[in-house]
PDB file as gemmi writes it, atoms N, CA and C in Angstrom:
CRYST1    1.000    1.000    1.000  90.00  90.00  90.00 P 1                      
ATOM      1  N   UNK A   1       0.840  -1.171   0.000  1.00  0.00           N  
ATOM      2  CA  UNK A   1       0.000   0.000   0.000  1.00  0.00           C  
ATOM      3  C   UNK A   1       0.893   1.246   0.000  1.00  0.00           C  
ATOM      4  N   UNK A   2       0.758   2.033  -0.758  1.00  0.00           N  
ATOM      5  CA  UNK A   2       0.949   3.680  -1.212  1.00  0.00           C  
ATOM      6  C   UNK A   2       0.918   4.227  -0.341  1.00  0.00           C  
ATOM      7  N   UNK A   3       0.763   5.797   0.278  1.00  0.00           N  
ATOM      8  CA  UNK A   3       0.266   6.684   0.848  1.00  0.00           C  
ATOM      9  C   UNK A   3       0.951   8.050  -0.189  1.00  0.00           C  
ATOM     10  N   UNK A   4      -0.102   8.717  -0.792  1.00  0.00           N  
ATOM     11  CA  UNK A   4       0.706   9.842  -1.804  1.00  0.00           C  
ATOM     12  C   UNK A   4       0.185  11.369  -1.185  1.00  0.00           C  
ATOM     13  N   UNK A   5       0.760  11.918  -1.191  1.00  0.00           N  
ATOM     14  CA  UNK A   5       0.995  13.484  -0.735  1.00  0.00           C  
ATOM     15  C   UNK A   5       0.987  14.510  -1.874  1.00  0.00           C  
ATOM     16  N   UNK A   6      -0.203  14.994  -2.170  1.00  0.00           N  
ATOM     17  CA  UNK A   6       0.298  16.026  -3.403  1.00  0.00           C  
ATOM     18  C   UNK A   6      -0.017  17.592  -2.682  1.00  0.00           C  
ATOM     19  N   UNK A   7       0.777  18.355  -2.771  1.00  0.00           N  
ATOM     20  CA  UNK A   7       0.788  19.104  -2.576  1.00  0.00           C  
ATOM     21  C   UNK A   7       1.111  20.630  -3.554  1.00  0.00           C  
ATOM     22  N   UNK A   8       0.172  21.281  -3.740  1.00  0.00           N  
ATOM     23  CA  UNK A   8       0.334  22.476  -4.472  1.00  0.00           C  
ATOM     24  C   UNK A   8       0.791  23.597  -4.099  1.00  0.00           C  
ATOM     25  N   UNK A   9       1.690  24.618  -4.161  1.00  0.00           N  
ATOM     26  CA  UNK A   9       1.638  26.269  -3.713  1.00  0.00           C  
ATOM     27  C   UNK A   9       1.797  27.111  -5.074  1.00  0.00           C  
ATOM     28  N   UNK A  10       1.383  28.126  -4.633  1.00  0.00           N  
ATOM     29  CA  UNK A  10       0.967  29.014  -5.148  1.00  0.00           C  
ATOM     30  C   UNK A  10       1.561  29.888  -4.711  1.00  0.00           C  
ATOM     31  N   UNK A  11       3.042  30.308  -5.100  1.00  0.00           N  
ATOM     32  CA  UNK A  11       3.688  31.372  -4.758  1.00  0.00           C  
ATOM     33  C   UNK A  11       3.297  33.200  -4.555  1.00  0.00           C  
ATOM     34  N   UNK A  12       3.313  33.726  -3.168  1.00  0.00           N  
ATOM     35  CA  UNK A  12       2.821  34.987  -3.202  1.00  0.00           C  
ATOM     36  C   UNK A  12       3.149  36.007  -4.170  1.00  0.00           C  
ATOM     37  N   UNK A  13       4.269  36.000  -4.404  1.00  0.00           N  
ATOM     38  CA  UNK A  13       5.514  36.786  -5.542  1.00  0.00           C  
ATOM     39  C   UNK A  13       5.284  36.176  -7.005  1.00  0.00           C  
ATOM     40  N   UNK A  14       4.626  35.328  -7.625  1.00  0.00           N  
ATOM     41  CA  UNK A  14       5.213  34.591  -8.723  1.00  0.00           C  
ATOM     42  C   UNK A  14       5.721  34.840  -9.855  1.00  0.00           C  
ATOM     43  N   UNK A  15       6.001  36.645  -9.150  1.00  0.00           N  
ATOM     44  CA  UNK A  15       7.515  36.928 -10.761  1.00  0.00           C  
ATOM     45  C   UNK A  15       8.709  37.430  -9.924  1.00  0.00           C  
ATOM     46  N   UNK A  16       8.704  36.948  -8.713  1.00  0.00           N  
ATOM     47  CA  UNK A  16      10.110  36.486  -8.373  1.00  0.00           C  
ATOM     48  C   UNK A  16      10.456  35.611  -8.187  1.00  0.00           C  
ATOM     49  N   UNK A  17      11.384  35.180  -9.355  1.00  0.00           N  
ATOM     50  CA  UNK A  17      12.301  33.932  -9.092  1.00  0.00           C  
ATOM     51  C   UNK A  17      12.813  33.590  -7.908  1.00  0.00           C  
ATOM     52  N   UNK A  18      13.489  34.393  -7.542  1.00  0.00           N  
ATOM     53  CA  UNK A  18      14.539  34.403  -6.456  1.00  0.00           C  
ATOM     54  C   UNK A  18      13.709  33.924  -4.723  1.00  0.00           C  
ATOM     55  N   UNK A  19      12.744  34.016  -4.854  1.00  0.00           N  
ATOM     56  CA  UNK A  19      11.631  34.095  -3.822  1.00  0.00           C  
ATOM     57  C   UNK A  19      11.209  32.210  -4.125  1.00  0.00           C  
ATOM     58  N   UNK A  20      10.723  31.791  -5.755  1.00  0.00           N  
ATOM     59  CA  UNK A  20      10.165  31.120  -6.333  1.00  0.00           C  
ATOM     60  C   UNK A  20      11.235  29.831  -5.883  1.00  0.00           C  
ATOM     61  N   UNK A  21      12.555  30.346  -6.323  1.00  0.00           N  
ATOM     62  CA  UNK A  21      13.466  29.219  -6.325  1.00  0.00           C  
ATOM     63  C   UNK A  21      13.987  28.652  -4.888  1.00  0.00           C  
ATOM     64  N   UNK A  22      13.846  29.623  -3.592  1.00  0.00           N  
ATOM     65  CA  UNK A  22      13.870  29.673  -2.376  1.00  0.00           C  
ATOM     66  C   UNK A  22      12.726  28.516  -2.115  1.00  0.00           C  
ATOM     67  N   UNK A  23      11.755  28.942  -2.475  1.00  0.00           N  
ATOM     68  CA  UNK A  23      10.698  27.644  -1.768  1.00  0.00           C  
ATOM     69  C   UNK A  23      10.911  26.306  -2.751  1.00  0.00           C  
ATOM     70  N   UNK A  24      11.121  26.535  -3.722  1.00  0.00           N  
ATOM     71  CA  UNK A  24      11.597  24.848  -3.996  1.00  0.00           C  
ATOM     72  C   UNK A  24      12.800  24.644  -3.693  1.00  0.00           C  
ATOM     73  N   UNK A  25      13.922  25.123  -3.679  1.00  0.00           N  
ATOM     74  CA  UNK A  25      14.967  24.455  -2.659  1.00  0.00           C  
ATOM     75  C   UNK A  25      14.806  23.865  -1.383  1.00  0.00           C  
ATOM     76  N   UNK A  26      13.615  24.771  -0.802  1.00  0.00           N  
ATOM     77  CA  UNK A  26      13.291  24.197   0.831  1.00  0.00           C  
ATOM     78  C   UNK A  26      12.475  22.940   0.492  1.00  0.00           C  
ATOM     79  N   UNK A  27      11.910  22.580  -0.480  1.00  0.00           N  
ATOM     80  CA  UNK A  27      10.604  21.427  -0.527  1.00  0.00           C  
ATOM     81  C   UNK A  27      12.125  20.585  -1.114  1.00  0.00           C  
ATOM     82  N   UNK A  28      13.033  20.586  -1.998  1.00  0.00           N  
ATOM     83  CA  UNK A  28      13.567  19.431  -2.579  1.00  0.00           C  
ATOM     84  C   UNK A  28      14.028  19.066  -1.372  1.00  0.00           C  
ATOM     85  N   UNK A  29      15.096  19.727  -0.352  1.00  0.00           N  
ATOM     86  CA  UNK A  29      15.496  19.592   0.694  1.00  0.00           C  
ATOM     87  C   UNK A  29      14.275  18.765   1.641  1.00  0.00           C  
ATOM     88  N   UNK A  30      13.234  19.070   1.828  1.00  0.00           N  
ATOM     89  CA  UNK A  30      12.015  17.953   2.535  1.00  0.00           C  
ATOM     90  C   UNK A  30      12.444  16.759   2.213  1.00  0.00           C  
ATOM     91  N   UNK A  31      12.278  16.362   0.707  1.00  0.00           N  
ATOM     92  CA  UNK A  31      12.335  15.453   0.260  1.00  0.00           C  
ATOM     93  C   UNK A  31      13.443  14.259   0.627  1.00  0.00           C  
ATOM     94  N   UNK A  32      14.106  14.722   0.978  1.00  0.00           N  
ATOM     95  CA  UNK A  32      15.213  14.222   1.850  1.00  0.00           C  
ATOM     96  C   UNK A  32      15.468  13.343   3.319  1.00  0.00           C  
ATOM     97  N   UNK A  33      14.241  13.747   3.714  1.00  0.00           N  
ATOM     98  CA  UNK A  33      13.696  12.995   5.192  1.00  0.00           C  
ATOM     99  C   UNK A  33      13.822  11.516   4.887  1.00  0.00           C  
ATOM    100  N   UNK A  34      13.530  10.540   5.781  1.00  0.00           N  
ATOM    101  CA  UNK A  34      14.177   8.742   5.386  1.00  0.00           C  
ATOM    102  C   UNK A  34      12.939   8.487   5.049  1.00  0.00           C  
ATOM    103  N   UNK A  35      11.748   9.386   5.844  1.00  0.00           N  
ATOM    104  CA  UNK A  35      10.275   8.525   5.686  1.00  0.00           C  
ATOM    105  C   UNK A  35       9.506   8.575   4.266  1.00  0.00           C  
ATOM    106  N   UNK A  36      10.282   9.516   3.764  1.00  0.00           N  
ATOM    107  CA  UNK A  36       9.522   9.635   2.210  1.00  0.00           C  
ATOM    108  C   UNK A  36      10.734   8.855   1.413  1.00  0.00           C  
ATOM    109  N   UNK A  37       9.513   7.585   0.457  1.00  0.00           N  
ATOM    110  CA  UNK A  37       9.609   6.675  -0.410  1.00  0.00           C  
ATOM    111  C   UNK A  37      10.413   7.640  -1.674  1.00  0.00           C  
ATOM    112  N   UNK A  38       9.884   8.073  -2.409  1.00  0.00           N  
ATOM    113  CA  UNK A  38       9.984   9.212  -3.474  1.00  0.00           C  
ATOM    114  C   UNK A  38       9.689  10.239  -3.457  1.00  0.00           C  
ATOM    115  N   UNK A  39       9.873  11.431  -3.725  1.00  0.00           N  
ATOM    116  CA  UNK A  39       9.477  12.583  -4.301  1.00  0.00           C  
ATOM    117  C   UNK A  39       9.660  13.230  -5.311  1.00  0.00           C  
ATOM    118  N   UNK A  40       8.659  13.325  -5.938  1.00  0.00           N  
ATOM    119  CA  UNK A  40       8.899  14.639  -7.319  1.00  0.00           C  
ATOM    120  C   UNK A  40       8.257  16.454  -7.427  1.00  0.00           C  
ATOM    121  N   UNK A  41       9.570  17.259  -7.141  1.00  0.00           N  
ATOM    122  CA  UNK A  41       8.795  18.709  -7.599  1.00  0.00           C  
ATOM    123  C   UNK A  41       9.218  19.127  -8.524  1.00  0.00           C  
ATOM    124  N   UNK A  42       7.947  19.941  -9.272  1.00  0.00           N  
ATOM    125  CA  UNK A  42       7.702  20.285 -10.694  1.00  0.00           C  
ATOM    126  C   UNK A  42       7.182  21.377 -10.624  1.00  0.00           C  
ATOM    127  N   UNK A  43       7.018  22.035 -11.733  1.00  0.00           N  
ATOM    128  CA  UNK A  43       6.210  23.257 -12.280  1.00  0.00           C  
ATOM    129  C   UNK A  43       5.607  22.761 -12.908  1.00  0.00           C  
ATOM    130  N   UNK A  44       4.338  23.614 -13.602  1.00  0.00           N  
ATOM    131  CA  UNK A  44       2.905  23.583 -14.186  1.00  0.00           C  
ATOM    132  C   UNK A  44       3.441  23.233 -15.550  1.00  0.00           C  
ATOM    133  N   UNK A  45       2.938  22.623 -16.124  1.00  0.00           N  
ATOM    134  CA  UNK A  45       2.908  22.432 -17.585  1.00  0.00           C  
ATOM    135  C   UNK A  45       1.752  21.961 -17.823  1.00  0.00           C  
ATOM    136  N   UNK A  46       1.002  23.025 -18.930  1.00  0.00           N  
ATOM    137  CA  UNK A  46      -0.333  22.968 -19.926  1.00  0.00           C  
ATOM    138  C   UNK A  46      -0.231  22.445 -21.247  1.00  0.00           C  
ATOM    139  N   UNK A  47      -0.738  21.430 -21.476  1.00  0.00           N  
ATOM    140  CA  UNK A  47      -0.083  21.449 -23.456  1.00  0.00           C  
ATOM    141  C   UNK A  47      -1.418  21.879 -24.219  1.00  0.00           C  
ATOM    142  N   UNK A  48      -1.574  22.368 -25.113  1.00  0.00           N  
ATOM    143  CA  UNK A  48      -2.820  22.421 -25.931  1.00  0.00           C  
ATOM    144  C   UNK A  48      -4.312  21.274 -25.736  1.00  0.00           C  
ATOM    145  N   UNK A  49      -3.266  20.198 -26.107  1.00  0.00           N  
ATOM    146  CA  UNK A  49      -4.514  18.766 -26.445  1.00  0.00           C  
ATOM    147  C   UNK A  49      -5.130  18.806 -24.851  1.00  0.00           C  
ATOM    148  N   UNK A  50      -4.644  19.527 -23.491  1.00  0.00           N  
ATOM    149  CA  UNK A  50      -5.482  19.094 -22.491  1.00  0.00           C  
ATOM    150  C   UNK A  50      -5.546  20.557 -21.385  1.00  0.00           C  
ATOM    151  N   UNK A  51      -5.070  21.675 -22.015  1.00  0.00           N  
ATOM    152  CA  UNK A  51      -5.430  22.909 -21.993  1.00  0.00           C  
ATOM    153  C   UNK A  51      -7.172  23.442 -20.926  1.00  0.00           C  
ATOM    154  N   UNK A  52      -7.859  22.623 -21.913  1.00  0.00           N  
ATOM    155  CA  UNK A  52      -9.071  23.402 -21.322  1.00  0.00           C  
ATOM    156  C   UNK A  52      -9.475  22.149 -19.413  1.00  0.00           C  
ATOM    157  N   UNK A  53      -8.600  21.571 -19.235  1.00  0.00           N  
ATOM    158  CA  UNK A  53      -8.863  20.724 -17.785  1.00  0.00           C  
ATOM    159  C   UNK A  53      -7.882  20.851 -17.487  1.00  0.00           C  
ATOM    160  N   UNK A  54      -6.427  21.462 -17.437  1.00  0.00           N  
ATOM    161  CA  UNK A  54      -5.320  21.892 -16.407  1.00  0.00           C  
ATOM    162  C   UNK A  54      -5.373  22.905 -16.265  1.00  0.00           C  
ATOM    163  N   UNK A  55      -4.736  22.682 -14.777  1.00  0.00           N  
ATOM    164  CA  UNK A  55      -4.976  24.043 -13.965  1.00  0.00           C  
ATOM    165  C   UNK A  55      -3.288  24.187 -13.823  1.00  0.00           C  
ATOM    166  N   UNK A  56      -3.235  25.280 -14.214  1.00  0.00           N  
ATOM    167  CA  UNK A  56      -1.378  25.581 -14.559  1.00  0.00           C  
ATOM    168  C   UNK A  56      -1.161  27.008 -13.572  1.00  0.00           C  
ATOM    169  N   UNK A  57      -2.014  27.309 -12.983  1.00  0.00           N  
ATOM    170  CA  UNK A  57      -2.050  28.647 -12.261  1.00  0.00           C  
ATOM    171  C   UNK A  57      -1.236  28.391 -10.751  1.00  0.00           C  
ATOM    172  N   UNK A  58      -0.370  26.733 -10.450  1.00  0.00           N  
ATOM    173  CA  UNK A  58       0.053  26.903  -9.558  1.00  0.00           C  
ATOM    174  C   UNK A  58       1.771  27.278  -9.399  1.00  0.00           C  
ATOM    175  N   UNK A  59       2.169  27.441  -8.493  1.00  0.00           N  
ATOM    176  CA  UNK A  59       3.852  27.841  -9.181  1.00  0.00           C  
ATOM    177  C   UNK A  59       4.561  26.254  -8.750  1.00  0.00           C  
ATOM    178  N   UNK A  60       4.331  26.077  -7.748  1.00  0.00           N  
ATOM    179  CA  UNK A  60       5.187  24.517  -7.571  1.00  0.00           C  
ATOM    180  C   UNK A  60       4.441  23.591  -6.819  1.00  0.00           C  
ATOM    181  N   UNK A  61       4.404  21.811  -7.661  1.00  0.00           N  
ATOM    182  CA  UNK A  61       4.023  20.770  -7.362  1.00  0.00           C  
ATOM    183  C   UNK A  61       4.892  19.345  -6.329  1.00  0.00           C  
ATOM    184  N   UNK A  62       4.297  19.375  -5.632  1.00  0.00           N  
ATOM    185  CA  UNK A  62       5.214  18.159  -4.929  1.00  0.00           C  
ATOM    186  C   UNK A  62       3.977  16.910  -4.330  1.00  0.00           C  
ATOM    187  N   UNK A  63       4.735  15.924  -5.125  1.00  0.00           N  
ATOM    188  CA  UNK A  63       4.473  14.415  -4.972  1.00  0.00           C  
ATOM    189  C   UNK A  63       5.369  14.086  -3.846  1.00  0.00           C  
ATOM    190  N   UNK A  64       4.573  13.048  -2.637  1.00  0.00           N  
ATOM    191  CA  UNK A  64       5.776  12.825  -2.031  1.00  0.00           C  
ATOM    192  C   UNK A  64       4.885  11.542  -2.021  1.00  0.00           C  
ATOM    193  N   UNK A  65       5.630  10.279  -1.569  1.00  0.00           N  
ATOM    194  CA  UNK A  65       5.173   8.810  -1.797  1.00  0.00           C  
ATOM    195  C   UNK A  65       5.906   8.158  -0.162  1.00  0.00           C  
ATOM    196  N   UNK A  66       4.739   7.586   0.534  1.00  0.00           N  
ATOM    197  CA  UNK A  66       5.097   6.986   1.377  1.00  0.00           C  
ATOM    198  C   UNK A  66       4.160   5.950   1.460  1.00  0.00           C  
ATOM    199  N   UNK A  67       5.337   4.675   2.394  1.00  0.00           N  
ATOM    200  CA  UNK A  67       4.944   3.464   2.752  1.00  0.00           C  
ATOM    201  C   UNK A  67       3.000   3.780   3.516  1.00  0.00           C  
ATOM    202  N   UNK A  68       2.981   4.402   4.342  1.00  0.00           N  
ATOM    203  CA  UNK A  68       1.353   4.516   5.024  1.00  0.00           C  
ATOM    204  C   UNK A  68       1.399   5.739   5.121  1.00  0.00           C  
ATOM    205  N   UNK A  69      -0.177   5.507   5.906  1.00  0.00           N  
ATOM    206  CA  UNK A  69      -0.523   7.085   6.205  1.00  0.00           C  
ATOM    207  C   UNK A  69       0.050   7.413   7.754  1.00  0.00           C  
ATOM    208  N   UNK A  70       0.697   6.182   8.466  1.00  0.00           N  
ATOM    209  CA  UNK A  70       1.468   6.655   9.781  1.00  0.00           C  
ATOM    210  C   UNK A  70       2.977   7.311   8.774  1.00  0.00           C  
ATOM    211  N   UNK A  71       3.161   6.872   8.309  1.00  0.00           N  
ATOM    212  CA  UNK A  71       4.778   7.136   7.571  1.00  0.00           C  
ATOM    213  C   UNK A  71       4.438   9.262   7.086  1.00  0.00           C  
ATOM    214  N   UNK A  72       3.174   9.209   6.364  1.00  0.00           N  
ATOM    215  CA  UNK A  72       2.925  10.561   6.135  1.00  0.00           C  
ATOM    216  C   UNK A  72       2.445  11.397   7.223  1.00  0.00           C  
ATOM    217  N   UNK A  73       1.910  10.730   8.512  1.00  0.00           N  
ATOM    218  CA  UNK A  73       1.792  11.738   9.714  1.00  0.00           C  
ATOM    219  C   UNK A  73       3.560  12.083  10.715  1.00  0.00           C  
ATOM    220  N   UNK A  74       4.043  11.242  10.462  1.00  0.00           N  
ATOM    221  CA  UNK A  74       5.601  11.272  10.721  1.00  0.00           C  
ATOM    222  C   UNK A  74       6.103  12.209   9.982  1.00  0.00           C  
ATOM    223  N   UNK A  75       6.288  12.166   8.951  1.00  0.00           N  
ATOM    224  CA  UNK A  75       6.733  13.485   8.206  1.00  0.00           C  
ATOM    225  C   UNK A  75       5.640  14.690   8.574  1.00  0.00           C  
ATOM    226  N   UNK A  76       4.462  14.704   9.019  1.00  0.00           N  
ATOM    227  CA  UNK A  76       3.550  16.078   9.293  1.00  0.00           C  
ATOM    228  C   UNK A  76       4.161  16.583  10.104  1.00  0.00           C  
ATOM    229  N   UNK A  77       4.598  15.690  11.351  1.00  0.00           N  
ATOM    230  CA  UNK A  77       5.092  16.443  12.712  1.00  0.00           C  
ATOM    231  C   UNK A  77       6.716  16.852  12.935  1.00  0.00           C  
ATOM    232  N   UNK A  78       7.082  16.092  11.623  1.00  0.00           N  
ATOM    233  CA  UNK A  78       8.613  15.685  11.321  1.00  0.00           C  
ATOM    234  C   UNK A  78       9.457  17.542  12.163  1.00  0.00           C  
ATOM    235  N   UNK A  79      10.335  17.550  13.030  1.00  0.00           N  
ATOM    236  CA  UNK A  79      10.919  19.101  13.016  1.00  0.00           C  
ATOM    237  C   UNK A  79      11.010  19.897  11.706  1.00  0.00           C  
ATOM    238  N   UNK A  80      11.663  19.017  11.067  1.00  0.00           N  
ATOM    239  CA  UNK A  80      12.279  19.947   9.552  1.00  0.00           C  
ATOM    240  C   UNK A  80      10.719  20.158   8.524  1.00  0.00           C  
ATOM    241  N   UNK A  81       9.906  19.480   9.068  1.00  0.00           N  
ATOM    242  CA  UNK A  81       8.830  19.727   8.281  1.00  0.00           C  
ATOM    243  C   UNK A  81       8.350  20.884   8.865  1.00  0.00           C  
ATOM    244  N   UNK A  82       8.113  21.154  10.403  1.00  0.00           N  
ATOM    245  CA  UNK A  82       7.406  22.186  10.809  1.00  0.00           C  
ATOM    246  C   UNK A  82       8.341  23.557  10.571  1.00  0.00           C  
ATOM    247  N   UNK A  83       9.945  23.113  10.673  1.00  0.00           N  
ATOM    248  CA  UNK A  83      10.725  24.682  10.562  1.00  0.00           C  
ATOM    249  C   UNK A  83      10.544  24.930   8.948  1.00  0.00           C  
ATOM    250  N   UNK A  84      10.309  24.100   7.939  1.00  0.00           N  
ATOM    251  CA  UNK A  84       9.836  24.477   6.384  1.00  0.00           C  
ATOM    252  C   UNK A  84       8.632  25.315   6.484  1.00  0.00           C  
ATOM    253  N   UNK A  85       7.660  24.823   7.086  1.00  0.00           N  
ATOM    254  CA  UNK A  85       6.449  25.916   7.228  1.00  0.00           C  
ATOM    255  C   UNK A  85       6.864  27.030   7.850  1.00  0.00           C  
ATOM    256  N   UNK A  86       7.330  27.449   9.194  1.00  0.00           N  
ATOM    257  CA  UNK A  86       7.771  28.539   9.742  1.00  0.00           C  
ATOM    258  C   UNK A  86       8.513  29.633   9.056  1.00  0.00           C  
ATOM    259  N   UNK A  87       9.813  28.716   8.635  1.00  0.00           N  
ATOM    260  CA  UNK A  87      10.688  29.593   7.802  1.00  0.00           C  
ATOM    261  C   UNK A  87      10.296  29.949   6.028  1.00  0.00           C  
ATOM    262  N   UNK A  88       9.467  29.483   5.650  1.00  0.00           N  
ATOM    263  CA  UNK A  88       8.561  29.846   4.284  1.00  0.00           C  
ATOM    264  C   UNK A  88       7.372  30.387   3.672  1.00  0.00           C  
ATOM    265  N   UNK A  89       6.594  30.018   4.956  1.00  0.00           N  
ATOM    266  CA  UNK A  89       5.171  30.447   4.999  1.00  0.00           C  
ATOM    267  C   UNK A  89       4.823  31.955   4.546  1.00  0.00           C  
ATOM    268  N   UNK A  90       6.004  32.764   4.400  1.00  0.00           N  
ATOM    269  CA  UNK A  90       5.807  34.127   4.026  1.00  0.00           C  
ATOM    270  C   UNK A  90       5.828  34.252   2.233  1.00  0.00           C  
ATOM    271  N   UNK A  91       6.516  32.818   1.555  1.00  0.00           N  
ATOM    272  CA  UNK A  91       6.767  32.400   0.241  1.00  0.00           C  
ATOM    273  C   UNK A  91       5.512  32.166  -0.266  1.00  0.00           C  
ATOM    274  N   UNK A  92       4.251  31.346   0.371  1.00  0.00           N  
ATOM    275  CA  UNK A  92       3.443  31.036  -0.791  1.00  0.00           C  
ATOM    276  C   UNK A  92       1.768  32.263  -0.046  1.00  0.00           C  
ATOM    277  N   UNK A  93       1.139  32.166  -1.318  1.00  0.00           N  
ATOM    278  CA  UNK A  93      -0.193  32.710  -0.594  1.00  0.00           C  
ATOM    279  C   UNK A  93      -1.499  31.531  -0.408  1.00  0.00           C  
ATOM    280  N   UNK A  94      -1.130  30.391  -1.478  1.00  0.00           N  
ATOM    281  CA  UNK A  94      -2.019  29.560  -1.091  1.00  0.00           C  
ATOM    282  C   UNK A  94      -1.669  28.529  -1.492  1.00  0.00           C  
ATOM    283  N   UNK A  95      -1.852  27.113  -0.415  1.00  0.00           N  
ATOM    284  CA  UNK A  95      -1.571  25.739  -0.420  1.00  0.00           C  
ATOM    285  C   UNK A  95      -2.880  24.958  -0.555  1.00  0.00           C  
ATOM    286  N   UNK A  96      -2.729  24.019  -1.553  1.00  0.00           N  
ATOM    287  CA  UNK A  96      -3.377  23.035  -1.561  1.00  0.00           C  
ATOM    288  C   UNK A  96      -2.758  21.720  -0.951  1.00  0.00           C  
ATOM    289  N   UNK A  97      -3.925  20.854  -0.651  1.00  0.00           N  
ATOM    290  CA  UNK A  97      -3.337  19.558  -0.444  1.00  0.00           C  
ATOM    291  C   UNK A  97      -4.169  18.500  -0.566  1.00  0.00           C  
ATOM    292  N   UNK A  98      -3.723  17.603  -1.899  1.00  0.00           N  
ATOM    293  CA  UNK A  98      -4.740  16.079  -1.613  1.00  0.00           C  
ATOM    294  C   UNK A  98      -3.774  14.976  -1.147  1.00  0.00           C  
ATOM    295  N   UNK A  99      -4.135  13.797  -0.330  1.00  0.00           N  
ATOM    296  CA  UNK A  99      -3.886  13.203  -0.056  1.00  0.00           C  
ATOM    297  C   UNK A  99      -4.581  12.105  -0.800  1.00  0.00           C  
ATOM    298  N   UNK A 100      -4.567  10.692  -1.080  1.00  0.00           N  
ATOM    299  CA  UNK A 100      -4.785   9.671  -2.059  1.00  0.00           C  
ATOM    300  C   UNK A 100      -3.891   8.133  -1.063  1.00  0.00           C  
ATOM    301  N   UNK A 101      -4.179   7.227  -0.867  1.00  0.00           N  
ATOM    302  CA  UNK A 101      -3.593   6.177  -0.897  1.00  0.00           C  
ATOM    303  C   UNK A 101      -4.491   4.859  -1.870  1.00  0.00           C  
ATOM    304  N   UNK A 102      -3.268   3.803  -2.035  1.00  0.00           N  
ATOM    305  CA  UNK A 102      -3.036   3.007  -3.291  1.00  0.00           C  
ATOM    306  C   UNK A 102      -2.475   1.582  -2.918  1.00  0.00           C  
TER     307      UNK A 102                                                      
END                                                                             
């Protein structure tokens, strides 16, 4: 069994790079914890053929893949997870989050 983490932000700034590239350095760095299986962060990409059902309006995507949903409450409370929110939270204006297990 899966446990998947998707998580969206929506950068407050999103025509500063420098701001932009700050919060995904801090999320690749997450990614790094032992309890997450995989992770992938990305930017939005729209192509034509599927244009009118993506939503490309977010600035950065993160997949994170864990063994359960205890493995993904471990990383919730994780320190480095809570000092990422503290020390960033001024970076995005709005977070999404679905959760999914598999």
């Amino acid at each position: 069994m899966k446990f998947i983490h998707h998580v969206l932000f929506w950068a407050k700034n999103p025509g500063n790079q420098a701001e932009v590239a700050q919060l995904r350095k801090a999320i690749v760095e997450l990614g790094k914890l032992p309890m997450i299986q995989m992770v992938h962060v990305g930017s939005p990409v729209v192509t034509e053929f599927d244009k009118s059902v993506t939503d490309g309006s977010y600035s950065i995507s993160v997949v994170m893949v864990f063994e359960s949903a205890e493995k993904e409450n471990e990383y919730l409370h994780h320190p480095l997870h809570l000092k990422f929110i503290n020390e960033n939270k001024h970076l995005w204006g709005k977070v999404t989050v679905t959760d999914s297990i598999a």
